[in-house]
OpenMM code with the backbone's topology and positions (N, CA, C; nanometers):
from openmm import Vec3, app, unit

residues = "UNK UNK UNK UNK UNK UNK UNK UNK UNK UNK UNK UNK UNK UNK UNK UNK UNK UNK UNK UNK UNK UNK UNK UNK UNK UNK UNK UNK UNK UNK UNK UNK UNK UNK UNK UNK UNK UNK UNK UNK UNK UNK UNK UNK UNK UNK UNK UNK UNK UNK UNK UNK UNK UNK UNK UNK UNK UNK UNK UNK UNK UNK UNK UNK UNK UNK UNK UNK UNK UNK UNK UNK UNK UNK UNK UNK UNK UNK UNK UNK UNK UNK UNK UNK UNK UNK UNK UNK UNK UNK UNK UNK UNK UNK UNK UNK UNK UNK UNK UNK UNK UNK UNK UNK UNK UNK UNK UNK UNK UNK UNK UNK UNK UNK UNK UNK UNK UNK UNK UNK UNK UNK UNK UNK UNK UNK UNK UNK UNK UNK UNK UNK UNK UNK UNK UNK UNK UNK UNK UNK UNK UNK UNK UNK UNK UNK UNK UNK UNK UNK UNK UNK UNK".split()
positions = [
    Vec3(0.0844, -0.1187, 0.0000),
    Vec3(0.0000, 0.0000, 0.0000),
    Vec3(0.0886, 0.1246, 0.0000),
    Vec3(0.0406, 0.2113, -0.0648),
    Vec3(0.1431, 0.3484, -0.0807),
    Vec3(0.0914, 0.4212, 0.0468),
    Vec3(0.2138, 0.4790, 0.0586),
    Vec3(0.2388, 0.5699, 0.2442),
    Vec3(0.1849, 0.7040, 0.1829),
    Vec3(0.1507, 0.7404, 0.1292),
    Vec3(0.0357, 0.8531, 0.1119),
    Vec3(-0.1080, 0.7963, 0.1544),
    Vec3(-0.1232, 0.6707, 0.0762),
    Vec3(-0.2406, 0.6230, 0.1065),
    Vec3(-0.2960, 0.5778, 0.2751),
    Vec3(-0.1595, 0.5444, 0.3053),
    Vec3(-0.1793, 0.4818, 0.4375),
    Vec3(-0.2010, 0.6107, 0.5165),
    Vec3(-0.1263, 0.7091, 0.5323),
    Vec3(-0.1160, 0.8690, 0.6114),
    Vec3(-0.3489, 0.8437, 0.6114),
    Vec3(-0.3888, 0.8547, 0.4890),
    Vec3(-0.5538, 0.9114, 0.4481),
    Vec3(-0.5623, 0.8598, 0.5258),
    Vec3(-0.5612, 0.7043, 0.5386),
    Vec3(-0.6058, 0.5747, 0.6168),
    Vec3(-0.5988, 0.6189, 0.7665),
    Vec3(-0.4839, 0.6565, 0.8451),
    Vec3(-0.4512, 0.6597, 0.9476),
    Vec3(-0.5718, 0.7688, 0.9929),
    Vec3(-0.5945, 0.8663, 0.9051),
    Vec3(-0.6213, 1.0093, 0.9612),
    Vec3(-0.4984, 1.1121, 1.0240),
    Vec3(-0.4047, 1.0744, 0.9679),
    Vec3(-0.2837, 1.1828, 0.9933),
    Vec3(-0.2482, 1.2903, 0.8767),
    Vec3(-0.2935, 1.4062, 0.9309),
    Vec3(-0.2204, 1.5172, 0.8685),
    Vec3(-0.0966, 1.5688, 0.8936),
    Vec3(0.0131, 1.5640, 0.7886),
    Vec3(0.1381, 1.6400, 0.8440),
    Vec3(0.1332, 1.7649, 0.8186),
    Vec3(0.2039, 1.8049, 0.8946),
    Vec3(0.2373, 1.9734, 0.9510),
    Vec3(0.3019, 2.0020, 0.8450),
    Vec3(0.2982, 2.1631, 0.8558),
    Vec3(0.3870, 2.2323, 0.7668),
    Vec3(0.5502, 2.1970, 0.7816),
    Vec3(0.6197, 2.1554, 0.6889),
    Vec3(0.7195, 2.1343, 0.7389),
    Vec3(0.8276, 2.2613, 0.7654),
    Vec3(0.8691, 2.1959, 0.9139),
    Vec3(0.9770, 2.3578, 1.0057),
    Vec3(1.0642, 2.3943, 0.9168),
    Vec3(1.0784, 2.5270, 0.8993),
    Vec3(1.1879, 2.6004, 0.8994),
    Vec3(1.2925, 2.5833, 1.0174),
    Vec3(1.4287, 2.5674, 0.9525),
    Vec3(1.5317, 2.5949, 1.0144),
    Vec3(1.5682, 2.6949, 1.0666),
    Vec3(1.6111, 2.6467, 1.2262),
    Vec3(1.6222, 2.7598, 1.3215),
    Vec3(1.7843, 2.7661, 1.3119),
    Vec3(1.8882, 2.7404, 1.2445),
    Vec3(1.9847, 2.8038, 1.2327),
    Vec3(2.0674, 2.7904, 1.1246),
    Vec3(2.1674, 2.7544, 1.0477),
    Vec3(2.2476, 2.7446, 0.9338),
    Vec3(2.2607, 2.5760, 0.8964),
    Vec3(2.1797, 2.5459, 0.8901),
    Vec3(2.1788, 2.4004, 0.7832),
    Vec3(2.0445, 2.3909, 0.7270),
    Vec3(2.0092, 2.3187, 0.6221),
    Vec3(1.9049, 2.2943, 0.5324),
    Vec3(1.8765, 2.1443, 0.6057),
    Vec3(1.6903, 2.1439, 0.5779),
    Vec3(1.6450, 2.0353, 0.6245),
    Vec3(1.6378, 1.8786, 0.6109),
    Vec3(1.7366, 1.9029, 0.4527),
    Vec3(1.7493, 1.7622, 0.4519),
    Vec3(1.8630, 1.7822, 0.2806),
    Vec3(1.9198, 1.6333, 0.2700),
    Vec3(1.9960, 1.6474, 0.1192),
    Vec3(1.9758, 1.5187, 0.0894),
    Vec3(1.9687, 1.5073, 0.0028),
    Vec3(1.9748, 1.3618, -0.1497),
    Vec3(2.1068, 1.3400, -0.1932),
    Vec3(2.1531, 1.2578, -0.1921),
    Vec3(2.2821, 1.1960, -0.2245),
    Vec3(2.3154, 1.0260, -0.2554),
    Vec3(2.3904, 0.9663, -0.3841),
    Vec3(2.3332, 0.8269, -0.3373),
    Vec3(2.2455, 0.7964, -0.3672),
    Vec3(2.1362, 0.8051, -0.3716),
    Vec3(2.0363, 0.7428, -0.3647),
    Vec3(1.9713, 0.7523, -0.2255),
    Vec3(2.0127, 0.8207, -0.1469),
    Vec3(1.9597, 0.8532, -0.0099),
    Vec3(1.8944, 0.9767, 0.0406),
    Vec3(1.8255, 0.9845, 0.1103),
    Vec3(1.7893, 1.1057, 0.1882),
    Vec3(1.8235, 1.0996, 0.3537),
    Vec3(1.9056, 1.2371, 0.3442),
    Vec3(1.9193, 1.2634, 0.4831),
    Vec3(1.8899, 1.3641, 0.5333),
    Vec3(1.8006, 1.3149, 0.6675),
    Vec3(1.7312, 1.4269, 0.7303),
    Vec3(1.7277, 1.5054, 0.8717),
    Vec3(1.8347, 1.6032, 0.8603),
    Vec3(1.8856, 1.6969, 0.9644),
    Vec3(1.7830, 1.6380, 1.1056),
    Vec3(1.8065, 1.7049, 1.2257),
    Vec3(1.7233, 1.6443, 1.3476),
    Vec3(1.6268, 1.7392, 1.3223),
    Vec3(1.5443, 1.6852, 1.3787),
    Vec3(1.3512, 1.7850, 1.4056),
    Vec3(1.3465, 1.7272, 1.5799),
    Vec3(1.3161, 1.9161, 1.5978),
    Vec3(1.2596, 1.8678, 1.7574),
    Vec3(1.1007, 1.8811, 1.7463),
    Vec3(1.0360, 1.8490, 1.8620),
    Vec3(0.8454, 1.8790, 1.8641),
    Vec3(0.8384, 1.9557, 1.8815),
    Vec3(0.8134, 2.0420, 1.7590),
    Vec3(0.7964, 2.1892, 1.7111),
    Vec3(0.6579, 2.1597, 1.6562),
    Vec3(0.5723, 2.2205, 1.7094),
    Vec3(0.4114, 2.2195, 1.6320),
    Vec3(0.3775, 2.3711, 1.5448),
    Vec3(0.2989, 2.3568, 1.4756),
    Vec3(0.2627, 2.4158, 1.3606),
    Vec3(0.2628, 2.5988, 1.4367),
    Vec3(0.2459, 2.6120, 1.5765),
    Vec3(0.2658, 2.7333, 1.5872),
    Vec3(0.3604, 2.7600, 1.6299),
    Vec3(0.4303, 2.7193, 1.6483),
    Vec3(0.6250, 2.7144, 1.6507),
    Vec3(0.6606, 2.7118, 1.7583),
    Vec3(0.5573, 2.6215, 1.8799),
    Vec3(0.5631, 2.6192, 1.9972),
    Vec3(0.6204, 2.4891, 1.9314),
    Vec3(0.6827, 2.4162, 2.1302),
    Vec3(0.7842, 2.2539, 2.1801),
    Vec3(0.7247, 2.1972, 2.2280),
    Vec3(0.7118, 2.0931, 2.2422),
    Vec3(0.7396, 2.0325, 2.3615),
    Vec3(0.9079, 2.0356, 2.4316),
    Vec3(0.9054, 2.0979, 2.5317),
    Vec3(1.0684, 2.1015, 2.6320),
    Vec3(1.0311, 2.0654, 2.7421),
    Vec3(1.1437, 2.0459, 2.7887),
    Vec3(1.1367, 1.9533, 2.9045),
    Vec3(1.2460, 1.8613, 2.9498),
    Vec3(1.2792, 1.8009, 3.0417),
    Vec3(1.3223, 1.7039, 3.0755),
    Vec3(1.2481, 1.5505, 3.1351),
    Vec3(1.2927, 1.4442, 3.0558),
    Vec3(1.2773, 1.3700, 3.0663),
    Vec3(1.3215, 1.2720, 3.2275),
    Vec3(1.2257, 1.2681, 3.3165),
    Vec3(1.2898, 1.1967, 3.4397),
    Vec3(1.3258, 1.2876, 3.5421),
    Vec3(1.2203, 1.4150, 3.5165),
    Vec3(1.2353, 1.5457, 3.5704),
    Vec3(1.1337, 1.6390, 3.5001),
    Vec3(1.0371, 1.6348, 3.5408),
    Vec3(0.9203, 1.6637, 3.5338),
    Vec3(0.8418, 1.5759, 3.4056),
    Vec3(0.9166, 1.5216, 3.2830),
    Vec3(0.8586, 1.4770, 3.2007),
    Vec3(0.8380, 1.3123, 3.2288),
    Vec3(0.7610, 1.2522, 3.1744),
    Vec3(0.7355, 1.0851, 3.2082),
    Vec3(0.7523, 1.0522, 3.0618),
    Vec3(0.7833, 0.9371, 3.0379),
    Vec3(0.8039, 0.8689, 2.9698),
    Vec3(0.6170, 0.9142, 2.7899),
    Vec3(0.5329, 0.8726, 2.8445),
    Vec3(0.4379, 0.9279, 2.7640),
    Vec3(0.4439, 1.1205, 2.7290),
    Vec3(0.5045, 1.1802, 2.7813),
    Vec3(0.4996, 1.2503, 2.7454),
    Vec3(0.6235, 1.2841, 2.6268),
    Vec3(0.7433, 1.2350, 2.6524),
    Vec3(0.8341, 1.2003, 2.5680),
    Vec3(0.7781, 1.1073, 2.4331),
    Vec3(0.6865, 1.0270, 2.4399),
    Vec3(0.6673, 0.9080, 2.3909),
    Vec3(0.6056, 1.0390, 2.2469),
    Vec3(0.5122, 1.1286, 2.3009),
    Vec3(0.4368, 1.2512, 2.1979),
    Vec3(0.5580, 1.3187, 2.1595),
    Vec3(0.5882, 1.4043, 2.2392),
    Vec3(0.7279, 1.4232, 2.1423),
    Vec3(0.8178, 1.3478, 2.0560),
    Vec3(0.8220, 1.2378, 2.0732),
    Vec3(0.9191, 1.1371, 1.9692),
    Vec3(0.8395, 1.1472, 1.8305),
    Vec3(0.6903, 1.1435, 1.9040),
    Vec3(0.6032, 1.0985, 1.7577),
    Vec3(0.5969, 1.2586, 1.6900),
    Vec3(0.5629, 1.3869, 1.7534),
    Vec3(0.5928, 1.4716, 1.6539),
    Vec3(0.6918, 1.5109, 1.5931),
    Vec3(0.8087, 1.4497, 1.6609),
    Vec3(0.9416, 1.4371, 1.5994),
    Vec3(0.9147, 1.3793, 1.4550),
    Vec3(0.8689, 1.2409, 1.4705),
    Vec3(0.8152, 1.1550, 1.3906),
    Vec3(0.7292, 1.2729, 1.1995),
    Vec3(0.6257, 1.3322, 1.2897),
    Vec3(0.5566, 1.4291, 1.2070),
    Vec3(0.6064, 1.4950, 1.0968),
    Vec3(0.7273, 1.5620, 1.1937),
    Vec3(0.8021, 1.6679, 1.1081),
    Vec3(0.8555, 1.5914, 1.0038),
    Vec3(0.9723, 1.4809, 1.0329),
    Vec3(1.0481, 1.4239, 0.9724),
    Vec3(0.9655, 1.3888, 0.8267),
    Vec3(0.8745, 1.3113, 0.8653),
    Vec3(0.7931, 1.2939, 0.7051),
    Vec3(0.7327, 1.3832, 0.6578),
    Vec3(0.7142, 1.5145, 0.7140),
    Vec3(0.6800, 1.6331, 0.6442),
    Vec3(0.8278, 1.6867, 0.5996),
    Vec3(0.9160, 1.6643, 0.6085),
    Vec3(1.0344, 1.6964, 0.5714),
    Vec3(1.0868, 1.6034, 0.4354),
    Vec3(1.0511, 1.4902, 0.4754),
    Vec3(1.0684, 1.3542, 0.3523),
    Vec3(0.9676, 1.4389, 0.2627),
    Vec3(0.8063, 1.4660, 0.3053),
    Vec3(0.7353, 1.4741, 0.1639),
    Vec3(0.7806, 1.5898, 0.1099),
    Vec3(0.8186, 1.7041, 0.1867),
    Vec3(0.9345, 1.8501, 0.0898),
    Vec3(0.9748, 1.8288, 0.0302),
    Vec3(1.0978, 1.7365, 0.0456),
    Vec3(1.2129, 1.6864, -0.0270),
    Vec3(1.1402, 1.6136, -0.1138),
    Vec3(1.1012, 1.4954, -0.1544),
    Vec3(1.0448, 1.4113, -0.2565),
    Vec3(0.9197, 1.3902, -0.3486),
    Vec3(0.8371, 1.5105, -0.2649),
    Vec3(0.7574, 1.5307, -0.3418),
    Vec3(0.6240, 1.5062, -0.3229),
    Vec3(0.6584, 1.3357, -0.2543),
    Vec3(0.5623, 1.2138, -0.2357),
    Vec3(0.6565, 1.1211, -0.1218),
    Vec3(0.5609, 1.0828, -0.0389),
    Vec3(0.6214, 0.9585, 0.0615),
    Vec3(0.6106, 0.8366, -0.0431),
    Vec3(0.5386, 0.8577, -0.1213),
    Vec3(0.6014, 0.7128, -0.1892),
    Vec3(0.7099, 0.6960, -0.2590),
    Vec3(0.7956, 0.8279, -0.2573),
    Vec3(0.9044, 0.7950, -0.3362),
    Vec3(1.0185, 0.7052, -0.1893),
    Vec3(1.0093, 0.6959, -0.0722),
    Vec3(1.0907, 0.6128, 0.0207),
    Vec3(1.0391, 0.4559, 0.0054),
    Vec3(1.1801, 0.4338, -0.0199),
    Vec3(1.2129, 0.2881, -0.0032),
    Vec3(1.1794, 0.2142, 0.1425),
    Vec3(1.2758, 0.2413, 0.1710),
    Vec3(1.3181, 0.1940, 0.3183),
    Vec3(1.3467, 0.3207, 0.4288),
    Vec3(1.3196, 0.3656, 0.5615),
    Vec3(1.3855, 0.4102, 0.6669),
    Vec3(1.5241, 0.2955, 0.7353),
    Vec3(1.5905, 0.3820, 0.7033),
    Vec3(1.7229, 0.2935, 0.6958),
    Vec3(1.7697, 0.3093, 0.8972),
    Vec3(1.8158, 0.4410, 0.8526),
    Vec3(1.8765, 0.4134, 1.0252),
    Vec3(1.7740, 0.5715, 1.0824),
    Vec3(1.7794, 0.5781, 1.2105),
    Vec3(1.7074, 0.6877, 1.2907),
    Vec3(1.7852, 0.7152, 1.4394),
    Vec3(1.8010, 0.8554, 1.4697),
    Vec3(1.8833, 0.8524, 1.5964),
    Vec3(1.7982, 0.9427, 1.6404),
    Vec3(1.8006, 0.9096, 1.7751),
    Vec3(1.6617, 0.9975, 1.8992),
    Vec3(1.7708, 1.0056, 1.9879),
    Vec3(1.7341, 1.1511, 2.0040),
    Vec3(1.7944, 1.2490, 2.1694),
    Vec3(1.7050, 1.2356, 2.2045),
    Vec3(1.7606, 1.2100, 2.3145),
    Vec3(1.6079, 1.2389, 2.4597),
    Vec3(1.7141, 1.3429, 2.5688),
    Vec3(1.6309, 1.4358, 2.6030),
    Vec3(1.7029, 1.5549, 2.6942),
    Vec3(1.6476, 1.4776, 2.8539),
    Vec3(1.6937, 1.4208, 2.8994),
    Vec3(1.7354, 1.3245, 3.0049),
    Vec3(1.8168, 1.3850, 3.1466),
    Vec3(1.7223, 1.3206, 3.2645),
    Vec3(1.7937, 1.3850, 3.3704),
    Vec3(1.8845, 1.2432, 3.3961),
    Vec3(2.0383, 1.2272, 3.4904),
    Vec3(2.0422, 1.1194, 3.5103),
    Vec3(1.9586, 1.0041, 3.5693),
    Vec3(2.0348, 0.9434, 3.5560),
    Vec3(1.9789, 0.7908, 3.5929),
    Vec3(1.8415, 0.7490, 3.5222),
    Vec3(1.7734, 0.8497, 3.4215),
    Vec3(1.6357, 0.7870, 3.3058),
    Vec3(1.7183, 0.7013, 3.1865),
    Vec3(1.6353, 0.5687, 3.2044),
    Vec3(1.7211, 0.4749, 3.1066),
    Vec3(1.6066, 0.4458, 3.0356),
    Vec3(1.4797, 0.5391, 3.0135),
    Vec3(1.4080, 0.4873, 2.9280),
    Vec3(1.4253, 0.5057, 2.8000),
    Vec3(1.5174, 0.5966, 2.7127),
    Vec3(1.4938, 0.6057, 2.6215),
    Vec3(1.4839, 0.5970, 2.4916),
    Vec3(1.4711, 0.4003, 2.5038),
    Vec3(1.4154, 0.3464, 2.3912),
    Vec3(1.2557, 0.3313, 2.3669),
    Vec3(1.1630, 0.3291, 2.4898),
    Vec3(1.0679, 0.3945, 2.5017),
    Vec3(1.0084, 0.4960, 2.4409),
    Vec3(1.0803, 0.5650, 2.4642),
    Vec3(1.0101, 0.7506, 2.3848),
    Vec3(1.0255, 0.7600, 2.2447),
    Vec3(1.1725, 0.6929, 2.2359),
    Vec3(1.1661, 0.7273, 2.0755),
    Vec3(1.0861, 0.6416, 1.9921),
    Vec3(1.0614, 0.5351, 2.0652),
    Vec3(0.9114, 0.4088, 2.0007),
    Vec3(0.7920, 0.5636, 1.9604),
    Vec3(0.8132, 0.6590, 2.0229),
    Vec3(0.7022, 0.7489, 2.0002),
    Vec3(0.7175, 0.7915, 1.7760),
    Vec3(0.8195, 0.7826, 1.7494),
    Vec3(0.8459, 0.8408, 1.6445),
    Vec3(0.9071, 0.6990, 1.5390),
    Vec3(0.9448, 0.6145, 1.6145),
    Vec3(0.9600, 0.4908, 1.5332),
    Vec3(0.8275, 0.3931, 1.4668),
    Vec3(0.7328, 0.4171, 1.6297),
    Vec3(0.6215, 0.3493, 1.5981),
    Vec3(0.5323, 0.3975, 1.5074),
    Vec3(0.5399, 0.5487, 1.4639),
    Vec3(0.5097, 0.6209, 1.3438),
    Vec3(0.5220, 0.5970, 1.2185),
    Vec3(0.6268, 0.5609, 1.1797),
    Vec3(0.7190, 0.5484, 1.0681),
    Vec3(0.6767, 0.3820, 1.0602),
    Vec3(0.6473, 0.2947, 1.1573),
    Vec3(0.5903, 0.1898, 1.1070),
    Vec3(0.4763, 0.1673, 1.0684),
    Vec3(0.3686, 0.2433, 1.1430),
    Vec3(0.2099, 0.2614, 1.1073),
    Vec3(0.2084, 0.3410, 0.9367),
    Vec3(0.2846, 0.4134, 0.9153),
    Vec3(0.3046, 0.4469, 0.7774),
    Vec3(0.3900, 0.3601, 0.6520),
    Vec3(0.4778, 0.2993, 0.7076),
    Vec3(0.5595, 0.2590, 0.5741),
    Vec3(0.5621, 0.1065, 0.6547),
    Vec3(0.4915, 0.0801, 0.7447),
    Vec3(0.4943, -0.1133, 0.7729),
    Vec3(0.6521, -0.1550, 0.8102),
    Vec3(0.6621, -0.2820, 0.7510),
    Vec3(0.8072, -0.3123, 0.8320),
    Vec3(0.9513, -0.1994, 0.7376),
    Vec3(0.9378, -0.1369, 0.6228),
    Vec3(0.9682, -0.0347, 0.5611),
    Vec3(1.0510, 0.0721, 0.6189),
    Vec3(0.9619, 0.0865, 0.7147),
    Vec3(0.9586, 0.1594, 0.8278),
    Vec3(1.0041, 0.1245, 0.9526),
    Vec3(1.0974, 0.0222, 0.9973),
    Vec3(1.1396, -0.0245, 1.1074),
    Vec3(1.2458, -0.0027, 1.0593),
    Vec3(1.3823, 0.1408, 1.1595),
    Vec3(1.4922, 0.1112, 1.1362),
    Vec3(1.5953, 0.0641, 1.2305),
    Vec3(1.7137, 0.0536, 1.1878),
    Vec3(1.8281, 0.0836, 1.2601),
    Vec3(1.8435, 0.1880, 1.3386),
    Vec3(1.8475, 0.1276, 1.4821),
    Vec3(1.7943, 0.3133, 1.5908),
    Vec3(1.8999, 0.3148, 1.6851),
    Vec3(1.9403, 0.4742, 1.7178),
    Vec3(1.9937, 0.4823, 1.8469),
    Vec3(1.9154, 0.5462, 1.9145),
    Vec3(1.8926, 0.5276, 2.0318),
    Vec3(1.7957, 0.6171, 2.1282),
    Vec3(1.8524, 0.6712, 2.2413),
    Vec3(1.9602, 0.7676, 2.2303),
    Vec3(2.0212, 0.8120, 2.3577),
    Vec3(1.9972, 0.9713, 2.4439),
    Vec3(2.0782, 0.9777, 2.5614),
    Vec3(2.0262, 1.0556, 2.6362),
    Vec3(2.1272, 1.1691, 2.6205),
    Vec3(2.0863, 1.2753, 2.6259),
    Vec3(2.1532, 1.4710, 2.6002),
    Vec3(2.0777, 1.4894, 2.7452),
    Vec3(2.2359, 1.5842, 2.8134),
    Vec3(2.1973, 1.6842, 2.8986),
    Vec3(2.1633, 1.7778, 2.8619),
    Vec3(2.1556, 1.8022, 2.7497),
    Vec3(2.0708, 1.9773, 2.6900),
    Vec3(2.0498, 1.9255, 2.5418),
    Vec3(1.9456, 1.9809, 2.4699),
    Vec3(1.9292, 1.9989, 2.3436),
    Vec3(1.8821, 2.1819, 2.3346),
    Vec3(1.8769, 2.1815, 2.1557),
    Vec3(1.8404, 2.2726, 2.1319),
    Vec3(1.7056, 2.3617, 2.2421),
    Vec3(1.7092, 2.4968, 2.2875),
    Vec3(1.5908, 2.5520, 2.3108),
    Vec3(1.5240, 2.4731, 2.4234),
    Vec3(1.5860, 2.4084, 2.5005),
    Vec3(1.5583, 2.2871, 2.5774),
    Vec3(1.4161, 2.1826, 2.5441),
    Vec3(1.4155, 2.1704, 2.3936),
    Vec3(1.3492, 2.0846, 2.3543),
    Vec3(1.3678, 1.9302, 2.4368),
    Vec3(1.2427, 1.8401, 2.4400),
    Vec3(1.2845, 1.7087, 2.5283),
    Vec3(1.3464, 1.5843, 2.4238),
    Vec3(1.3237, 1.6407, 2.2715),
    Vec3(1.3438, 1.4945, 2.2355),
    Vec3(1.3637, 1.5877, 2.0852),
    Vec3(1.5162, 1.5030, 2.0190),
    Vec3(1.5062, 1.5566, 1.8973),
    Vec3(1.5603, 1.4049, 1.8013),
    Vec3(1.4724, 1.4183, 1.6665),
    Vec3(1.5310, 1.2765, 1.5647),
    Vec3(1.5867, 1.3000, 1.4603),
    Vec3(1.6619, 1.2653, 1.4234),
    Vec3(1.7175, 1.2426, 1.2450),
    Vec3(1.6779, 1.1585, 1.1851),
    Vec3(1.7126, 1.1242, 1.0664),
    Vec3(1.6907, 1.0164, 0.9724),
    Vec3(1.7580, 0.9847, 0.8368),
    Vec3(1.7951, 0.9004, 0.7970),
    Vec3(1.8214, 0.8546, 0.6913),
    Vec3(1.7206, 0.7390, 0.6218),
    Vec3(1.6825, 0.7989, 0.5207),
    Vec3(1.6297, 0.7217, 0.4053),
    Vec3(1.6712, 0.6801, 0.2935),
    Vec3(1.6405, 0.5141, 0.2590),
    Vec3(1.6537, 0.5112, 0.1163),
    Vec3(1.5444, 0.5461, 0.0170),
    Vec3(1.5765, 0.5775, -0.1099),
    Vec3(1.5034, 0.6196, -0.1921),
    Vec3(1.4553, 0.4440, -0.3354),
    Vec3(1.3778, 0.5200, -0.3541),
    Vec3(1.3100, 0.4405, -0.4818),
    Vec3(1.3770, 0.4979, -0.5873),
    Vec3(1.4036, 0.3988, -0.6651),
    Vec3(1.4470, 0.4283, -0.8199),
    Vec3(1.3538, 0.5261, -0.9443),
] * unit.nanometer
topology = app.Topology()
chain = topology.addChain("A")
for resn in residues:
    res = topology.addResidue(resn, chain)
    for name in ("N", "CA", "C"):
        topology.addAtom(name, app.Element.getBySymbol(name[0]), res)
């Protein structure tokens, strides 16, 4: 099933995709690949989710941030390509989680933005993940992702 089709299916609308808040572009094609700079949960009015994780934040609340992480990113894929059906595969994905010590959840949260990318592109969509912990991110956002994609011929 094509991941446009599936998005109708789901009832998910993606967001406008963010503008960059400082000197890099949101994503490049190379290879045969797409790579896609980090997105924090930045919602359509250019508000965050921030926070710390394991310090005031719980795990579900991280879990929403991973997934609008999730949001952006394929609103960033459909910029770049045009169409989500032009992705092959989600190849690899790396999740910050802005983490107080001793929170070891955060393969958890980023399931928020992985489990996305599978409800859209199926096993396609299951990548190669790191899910680690930052004492600070950008703007003290709680959770920021990247991505690399392969592309369709």
């Amino acid at each position: 099933m094509s991941a446009e089709r599936r998005l109708t299916e789901l009832g998910i609308v993606l967001p406008k995709p963010p503008n960059p808040l400082a000197n890099y572009v949101p994503w490049r094609i190379g290879g045969g690949l797409l790579f896609l700079s980090g997105v924090g949960p930045r919602r359509e009015d250019g508000t965050a989710i921030t926070g710390v994780l394991g310090d005031g934040l719980g795990v579900p609340e991280g879990y929403a941030a991973a997934r609008l992480c999730g949001l952006n990113l394929l609103a960033n894929m459909r910029g770049a390509l045009g169409s989500l059906d032009r992705v092959d595969t989600i190849l690899k994905v790396l999740g910050m989680v802005r983490a107080a010590p001793g929170f070891g959840e955060h393969p958890e949260v980023i399931d928020g933005c992985t489990d996305l990318l599978v409800e859209v592109f199926g096993d396609a969509g299951r990548p190669a993940r790191s899910a680690v912990g930052m004492g600070s991110l950008p703007r003290g956002i709680a959770v920021e992702v990247e991505a690399v994609v392969s592309l369709r011929d």
